[in-house]
C-alpha positions in Angstrom: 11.1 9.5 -6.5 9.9 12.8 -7.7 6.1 12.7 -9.5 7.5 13.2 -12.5 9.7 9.9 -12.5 6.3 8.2 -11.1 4.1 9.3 -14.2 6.8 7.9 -16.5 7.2 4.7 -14.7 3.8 4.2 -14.8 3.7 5.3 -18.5 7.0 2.8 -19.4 4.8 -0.1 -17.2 1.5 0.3 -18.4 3.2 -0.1 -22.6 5.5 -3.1 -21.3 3.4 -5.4 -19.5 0.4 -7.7 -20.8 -2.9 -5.9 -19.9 -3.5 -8.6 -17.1 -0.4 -7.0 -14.7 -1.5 -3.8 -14.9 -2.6 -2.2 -12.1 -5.5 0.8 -12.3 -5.2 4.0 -10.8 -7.8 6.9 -10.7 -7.2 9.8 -13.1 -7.5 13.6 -12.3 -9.9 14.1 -15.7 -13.2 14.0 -15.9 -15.4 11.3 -16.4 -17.9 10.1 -18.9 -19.6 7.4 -20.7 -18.2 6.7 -24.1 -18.9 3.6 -26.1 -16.8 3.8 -29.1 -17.9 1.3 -31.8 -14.7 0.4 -33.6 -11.7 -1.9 -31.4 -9.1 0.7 -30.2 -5.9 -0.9 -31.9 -3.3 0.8 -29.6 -4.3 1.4 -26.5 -5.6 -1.5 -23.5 -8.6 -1.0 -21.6 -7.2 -0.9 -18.2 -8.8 2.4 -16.3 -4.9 4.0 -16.8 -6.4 6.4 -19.3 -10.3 7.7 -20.1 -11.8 6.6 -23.2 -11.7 10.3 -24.2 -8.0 10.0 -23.6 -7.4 6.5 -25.8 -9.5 7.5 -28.9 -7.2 11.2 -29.3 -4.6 8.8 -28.7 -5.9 6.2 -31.1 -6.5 9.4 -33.8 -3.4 11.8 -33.2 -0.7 9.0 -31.7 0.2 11.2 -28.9 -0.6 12.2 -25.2 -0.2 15.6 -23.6 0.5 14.3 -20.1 0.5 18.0 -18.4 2.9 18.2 -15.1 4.9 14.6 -16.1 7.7 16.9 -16.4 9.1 19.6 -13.7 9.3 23.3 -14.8 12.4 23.0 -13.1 13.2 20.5 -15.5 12.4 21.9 -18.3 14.2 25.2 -17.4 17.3 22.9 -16.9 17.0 21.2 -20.5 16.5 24.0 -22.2 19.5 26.1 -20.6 21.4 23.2 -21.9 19.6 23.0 -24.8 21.1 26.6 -25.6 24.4 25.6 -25.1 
């Protein structure tokens, strides 16, 4: 399975199982302490993303998930795209 495929299978996993199945894995960014006052209401508290990741999520309701999709990929969609 490419890495691509993997990032979105974890993506599609982590938003359709109950925060108890999920299973952490280490991200690339950096680190930091955060203590955000208010609940987060869409995101879980799993160690999938950084706090700095779920509050722009929480405040803009997207994720720019850099490399999830080939260039190869992307060349491919947007030749047919063009068509």
């Amino acid at each position: 399975m490419s890495r691509a495929a993997d990032r979105l299978r974890l993506l599609i996993n982590h938003l359709d199982r109950s925060p108890a199945t999920i299973t952490a894995e280490p991200t690339s960014t950096q680190t930091f302490t955060y203590s955000h006052p208010q609940r987060l209401r869409y995101s879980f508290d799993t160690d999938l993303l950084t706090p700095e990741d779920r509050l722009f999520y929480e405040e803009n309701g997207f994720l720019l998930v850099k490399n999830l999709v080939s260039e190869e990929d992307i060349d491919r969609f947007r030749i047919r795209g063009a068509q």
